[in-house]
N, C-alpha and C positions, 0 to 999 in steps of 0.2 A: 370340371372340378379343379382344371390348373390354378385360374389365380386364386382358392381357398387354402389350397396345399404351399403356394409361394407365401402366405400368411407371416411366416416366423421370420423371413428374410426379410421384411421390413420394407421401406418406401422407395422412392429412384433406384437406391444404390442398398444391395445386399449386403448385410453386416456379419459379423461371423457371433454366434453365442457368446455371450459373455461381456462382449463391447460393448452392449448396449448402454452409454451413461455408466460407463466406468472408467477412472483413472489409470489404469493399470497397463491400457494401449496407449494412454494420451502422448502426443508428441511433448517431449520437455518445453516448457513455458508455455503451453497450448492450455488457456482452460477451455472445457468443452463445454455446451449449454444442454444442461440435461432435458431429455425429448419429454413436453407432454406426455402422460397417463390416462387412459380410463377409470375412473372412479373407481368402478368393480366389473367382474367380466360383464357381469347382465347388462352394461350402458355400449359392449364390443357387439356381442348376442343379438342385443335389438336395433343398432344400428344397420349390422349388416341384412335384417329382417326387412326392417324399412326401406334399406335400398333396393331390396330382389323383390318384395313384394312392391310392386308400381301398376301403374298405367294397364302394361301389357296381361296383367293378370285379370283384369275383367275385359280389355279390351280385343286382344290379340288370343289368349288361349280361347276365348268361348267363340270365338270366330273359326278359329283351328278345327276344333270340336265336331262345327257346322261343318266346316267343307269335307276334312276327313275322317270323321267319325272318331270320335275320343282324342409406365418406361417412358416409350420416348412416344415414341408413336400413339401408345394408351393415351399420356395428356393429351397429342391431336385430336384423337377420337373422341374423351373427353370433352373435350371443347367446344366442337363440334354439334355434337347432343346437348351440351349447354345453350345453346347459341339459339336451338329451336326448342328446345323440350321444357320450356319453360312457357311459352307461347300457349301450351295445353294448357296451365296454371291459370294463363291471363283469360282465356275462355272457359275456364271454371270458375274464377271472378265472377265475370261476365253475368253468367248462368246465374251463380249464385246472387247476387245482388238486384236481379227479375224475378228469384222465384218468391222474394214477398210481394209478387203481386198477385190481385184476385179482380180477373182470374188473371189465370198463366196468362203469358203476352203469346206464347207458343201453340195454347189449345185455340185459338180462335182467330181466322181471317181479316184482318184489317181493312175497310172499306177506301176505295177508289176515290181518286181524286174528286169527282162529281157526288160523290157517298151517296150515289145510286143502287150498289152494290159493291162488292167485294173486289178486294183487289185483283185484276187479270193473271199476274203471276203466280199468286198464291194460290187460286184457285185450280189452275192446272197442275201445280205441286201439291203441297198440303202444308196447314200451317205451321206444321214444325219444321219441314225443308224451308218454306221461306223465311223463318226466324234465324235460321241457320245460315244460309245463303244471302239472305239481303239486308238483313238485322242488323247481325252479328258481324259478318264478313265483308258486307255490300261487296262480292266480288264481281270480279269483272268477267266480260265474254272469252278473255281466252289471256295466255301470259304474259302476251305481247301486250297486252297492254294496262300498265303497270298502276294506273292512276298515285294517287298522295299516298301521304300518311293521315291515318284516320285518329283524331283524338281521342274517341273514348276507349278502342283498344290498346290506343298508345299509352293510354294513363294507366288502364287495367295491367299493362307489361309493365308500367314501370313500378306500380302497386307489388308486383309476384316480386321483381328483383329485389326489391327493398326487403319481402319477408325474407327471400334467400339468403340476404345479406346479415337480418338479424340474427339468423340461424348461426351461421358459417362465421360469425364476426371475431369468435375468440377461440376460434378450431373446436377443441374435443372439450373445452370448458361449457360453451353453448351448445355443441352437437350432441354431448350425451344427455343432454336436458331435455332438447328438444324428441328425440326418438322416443322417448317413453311418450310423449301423444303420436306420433309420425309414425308409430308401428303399432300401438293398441286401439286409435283410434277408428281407424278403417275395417278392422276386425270386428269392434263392434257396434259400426252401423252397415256390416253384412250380414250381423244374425237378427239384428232388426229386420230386414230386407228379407233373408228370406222366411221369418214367421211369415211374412206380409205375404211375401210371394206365393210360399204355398197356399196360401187362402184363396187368392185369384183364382177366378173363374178360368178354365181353359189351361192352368199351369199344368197340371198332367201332358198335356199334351205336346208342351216345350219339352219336356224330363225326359217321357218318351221318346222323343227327336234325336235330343242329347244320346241317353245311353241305347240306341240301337245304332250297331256298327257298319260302317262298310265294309265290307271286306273287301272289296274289289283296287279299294284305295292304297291297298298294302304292296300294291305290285307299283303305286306312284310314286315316282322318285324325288318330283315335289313336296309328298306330304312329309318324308321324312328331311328332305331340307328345312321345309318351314317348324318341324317339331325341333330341330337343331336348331337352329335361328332363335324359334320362344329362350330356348335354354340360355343361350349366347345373353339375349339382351335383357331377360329379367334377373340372371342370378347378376349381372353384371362383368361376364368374364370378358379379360382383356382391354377393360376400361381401367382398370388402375385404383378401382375405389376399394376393392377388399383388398389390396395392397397396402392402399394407403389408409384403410383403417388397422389393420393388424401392424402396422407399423408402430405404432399408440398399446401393442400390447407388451406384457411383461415378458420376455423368450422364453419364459415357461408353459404360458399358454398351451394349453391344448387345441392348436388348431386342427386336429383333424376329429374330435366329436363336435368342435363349433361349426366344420365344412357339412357333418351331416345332419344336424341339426338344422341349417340356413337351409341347405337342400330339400328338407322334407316338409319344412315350415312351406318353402316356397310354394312346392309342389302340389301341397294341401291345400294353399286357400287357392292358386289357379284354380282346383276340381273344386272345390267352394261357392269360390266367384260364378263358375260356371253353370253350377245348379241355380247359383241366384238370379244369372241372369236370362238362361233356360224358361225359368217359370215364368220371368216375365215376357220372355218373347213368349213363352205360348201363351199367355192373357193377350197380348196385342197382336197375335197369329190369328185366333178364336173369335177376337172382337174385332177385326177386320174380315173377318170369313161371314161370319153372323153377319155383319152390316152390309154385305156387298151380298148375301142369300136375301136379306130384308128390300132392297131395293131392288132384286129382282121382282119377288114376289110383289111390290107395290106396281114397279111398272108394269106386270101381266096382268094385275086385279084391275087396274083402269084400261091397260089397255082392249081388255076383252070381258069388261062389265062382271066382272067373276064378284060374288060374295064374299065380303070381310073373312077372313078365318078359312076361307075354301083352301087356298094354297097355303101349306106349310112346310117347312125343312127336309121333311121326311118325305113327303109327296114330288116336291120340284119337278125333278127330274123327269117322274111318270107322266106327271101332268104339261111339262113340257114336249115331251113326245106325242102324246094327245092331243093337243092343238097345233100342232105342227102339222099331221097329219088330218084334222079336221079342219081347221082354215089355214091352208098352206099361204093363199097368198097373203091374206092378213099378217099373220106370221112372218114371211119374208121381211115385211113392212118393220117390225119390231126387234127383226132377230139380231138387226147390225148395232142394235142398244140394250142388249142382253149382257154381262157380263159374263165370265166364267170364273165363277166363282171354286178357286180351292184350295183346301186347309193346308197341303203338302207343299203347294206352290209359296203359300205365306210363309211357312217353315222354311222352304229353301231358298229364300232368301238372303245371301251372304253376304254381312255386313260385317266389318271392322274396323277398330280405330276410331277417327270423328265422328264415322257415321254411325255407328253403335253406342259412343257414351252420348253424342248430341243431337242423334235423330232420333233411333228407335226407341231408347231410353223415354228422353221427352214425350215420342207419343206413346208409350206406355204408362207415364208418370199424372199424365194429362187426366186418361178417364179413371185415376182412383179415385178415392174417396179422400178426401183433404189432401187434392193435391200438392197445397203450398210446402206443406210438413216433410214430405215426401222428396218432394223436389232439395227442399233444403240441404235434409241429410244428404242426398247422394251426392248434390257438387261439391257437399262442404268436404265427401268422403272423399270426391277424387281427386279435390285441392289440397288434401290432406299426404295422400297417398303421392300428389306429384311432388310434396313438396320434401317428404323423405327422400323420394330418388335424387333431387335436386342438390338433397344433403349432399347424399355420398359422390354423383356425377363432380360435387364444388370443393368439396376434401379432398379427390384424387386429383383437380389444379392446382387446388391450395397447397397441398404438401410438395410436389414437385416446387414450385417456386421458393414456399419458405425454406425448405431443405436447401436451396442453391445460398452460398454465402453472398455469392455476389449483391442480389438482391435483392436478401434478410438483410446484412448487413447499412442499406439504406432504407428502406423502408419496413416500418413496422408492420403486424401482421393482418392489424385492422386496415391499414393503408390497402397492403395487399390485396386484400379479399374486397374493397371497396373497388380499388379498381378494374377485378375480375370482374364482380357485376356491373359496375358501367358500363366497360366494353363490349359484355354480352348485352348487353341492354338495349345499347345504342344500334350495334348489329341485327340486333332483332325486332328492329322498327321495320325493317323487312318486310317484315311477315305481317305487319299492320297495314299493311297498303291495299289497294284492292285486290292486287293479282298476288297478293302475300302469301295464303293456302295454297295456292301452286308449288311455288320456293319452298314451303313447309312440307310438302306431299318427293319434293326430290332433295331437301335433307333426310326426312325421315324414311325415304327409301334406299339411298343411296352412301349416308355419309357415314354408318356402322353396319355395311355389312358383308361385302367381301373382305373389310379392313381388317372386320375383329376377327374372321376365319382365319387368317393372316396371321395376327399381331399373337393369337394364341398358338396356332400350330408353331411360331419360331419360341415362342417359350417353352413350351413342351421339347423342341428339338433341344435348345439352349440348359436347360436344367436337365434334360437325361444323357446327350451324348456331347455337350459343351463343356457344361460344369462337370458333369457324371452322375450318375444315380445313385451310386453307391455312397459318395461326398454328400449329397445332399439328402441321406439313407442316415447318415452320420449324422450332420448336422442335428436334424430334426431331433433323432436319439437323444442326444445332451441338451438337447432344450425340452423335450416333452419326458424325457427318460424312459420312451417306450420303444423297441422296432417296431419298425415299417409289415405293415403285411404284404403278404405276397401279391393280394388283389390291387393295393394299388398302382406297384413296381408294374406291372401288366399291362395293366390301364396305362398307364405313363409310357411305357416305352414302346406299345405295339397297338393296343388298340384306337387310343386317341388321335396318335399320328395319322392311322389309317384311314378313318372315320372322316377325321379333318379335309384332308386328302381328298379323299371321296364327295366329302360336301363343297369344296372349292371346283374341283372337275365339275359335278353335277352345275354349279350354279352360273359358270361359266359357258358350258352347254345351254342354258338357260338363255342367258342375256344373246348369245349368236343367235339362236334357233329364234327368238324373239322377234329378231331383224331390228325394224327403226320401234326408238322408244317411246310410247304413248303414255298421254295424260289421260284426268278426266277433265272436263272444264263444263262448267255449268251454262244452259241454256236457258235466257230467262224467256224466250218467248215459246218455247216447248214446255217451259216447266220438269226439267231433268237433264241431267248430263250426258255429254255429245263425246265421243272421245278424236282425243286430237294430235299430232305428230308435234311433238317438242322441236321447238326451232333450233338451231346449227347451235347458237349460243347459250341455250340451257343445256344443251347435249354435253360441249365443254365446259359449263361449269359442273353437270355431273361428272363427266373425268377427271376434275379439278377435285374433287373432294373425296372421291375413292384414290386416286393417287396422293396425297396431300398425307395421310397418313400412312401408308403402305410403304411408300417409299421412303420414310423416315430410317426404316431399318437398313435396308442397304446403303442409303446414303451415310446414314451416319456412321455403318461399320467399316465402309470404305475409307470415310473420313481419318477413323478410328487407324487404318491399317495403315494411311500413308501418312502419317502422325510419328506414329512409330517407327516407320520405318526411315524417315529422315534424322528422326531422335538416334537411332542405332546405326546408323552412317556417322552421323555427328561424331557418336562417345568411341570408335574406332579408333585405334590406336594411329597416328601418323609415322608415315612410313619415312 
């Protein structure tokens, strides 16, 4: 809840009540350039909505779910997460501009160069991995080798920057326009989704999954890292963007029923998301259980002359112990082409992130009924959904630079924000190459997430025992005209530190105990991913990028101290 409650102190640099765009501190002959506004709170309310509600809420919580049962450094960070998390955007493009076709290009195998039959790779995979994998990505066998840049995701990336751009073009004039689609629109094609979903065949049995708990998991110290982590990267704390939106608010604002409000919205539709996509994993749980019992039962009817309808679902089993034991060796003969077919096994399967909005998705999306419809709505929901996060990830750059004089002062704010997204732009031709998903699987593991455990735990130290708590207990008073309760004074000065604390140890224990860092990289002659030891030089650019922000703070407070401290030698009196 830190950066919601830093809210009223505004963007880079904390302002004290009252300054905000008043004459009254101005320096003599100083005119001041009064800070953009929000229209009205509801354009503050749904921005900050749109930004926490993202990605991670269908993709990351319902993953979670499955495995465990239910400043300065902020712009690096930010930037960072620019830099790839736009790249999801360009593959919901992607998605989205194939699914007017009929059929899907995803439901069905594409036939081999002699179109004798079906492709070898696809067919050892399935056709929505190979859409995925060689369509989409053409990646390559491993990181090392890095092949081009690929045109048509390069165009798709440069298509996403441009809408980012139109968005972010004139700050809070074009952002609070935008959020009213960017936060309602996702909301409602998820109750679209799950009228649908509960109707599927087999969704019971995803819901099922979903709300029965582990309890065993509550002794892992993983699962509550990773449940800290969801919180860290969908509410957006530490990134600088509900900084840099509440900085756009009047200092009377009430930021603290706007912090619980974001929080409970967010919260909500995560368990939302997650029943919607529950249902659908148990439709494609149910319809790969069913298909793989069907093919049993066809290979034992031929294989042992058995009558149409003799074996059924309910029999299997019986009746596979019965000829096992009556024609054992026949049996031996058929038994290494038997599957094992089980519905628990399809449920336990832990997917997150690509592989959940671009695999399992797809093949669940494949066998409904008017796929294309289908399909539509949900990439257009989660280009929609990226492209709010995108908002606020590009408002908490945008304000740090316009805020600097230096920089406002030559260039205008459209300039600005244009050449934000080039630079990301161009940066993120990366991730268009073949070995690009690799690079994108070690930003998006590595470049916000010891950082932001970091960059918040010294805010929380910095505003309770820096500034003080009791001054910023004040503060808030004269801007909201309410005290502070006791629960948050708590929360701030003992619980959060500790908690933090605790999750940096654990996560750090984590990466030792780990040893050397593995990928996954895809095998196109197995048809599935191999996992493989990250070479010397991704290893350093993953150190490059968790240090890259992290040490901003020391650097720059050191900077900060010998600054000063030659300044106060200087203004000494000479002896």
């Amino acid at each position: 809840m830190e950066d919601e409650e830093l809210q009223p102190c505004g963007g880079p640099v904390c302002q004290h009540p009252g300054r905000l765009g008043s004459t009254e501190y101005a320096q003599p002959g100083v005119v001041e350039k009064v800070r953009p506004k929000w229209s009205n709170p509801l354009q503050f309310l749904l921005v900050c909505v749109s930004y926490a509600v993202g990605l991670g809420n269908v993709w990351r919580f319902p993953y979670l779910c499955q495995m465990y049962g239910g400043g300065i450094a902020s712009l690096v960070v930010s930037f960072l997460i620019s830099v790839y998390y736009n790249v999801i955007n360009t593959w919901a493009i992607w998605y989205l501009f194939h699914s007017f076709q009929d059929p899907l290009p995803w439901s069905i195998c594409p036939l081999n160069d002699n179109r004798t039959g079906y492709d070898e790779e696809c067919e050892k995979a399935s056709s929505t991995q190979y859409f995925w994998y060689r369509k989409t990505l053409n990646i390559s066998p491993s990181i090392q080798e890095n092949g081009g840049v690929q045109w048509e995701p390069a165009l798709c990336l440069t298509l996403a920057w441009l809408m980012v751009y139109l968005c972010i073009l004139r700050g809070t004039e074009s952002t609070g326009k935008v959020v009213y689609f960017t936060a309602s629109m996702p909301c409602f094609v998820l109750i679209i989704y799950l009228v649908r979903g509960l109707t599927l065949h087999g969704a019971n049995n995803g819901l099922v999954y979903m709300f029965t708990p582990k309890i065993e998991q509550l002794a892992n110290p993983k699962a509550w890292i990773n449940a800290a982590t969801q919180i860290f990267f969908s509410l957006g704390l530490g990134c600088g963007g509900l900084i840099a939106f509440a900085s756009y608010n009047e200092p009377s604002n009430n930021c603290q029923k706007h912090a619980i409000i974001v929080s409970i919205i967010n919260s909500t539709t995560a368990i939302f998301s997650s029943i919607v996509t529950f249902s659908i994993y148990g439709f494609k749980a149910t319809f790969n259980y069913e298909n793989c019992l069907n093919k049993v039962i066809l290979l034992l009817t031929n294989s042992f002359d058995l009558e149409d309808g003799f074996l059924t679902a309910s029999n299997l089993e019986e009746m596979k112990d019965y000829l096992a034991s009556t024609y054992p060796s026949k049996y031996s003969e058929v038994f290494p082409h038997i599957r094992n077919c089980s519905l628990e096994s399809e449920l336990n399967t832990a997917v997150q992130g690509t592989g959940l909005a671009f695999i399992v998705y797809t093949e669940a999306i494949k066998n409904m009924d008017v796929s294309q419809l289908w399909s539509v709505l949900y990439f257009f929901m989660l280009l929609t959904m990226g492209m709010g996060s995108m908002v606020g990830t590009g408002t908490a750059i945008l304000t740090a630079l316009t805020d600097s004089k230096v920089i406002s002062s030559y260039l205008p704010k459209e300039a600005i924000s244009g050449l934000v997204c080039l630079i990301n732009c161009a940066i993120g031709m990366v991730f268009t190459m073949e070995a690009g998903n690799y690079w994108f699987d070690i930003f998006n593991d590595y470049a916000a997430t010891l950082s932001l455990l970091f960059i918040v735990l010294v805010e929380t130290i910095a505003v309770c025992y820096v500034y003080g708590l009791k001054r910023f207990e004040s503060d808030l008073q004269a801007m909201t005209g309410r005290t502070l309760n006791w629960y948050w004074k708590a929360m701030w000065a003992f619980v959060n530190p500790l908690l933090i604390i605790s999750l940096f140890a654990f996560y750090l224990s984590d990466y030792v105990l780990t040893g050397t860092l593995q990928y996954q990289a895809w095998d196109a002659a197995q048809g599935h991913v191999v996992t493989k030891d990250y070479p010397t030089y991704a290893l350093a650019v993953i150190g490059l990028l968790v240090a890259s922000s992290t040490m901003c703070i020391p650097l720059v407070a050191l900077g900060t101290f010998v600054t000063r401290h030659f300044k106060s030698r200087a203004n000494l009196p000479m002896a």
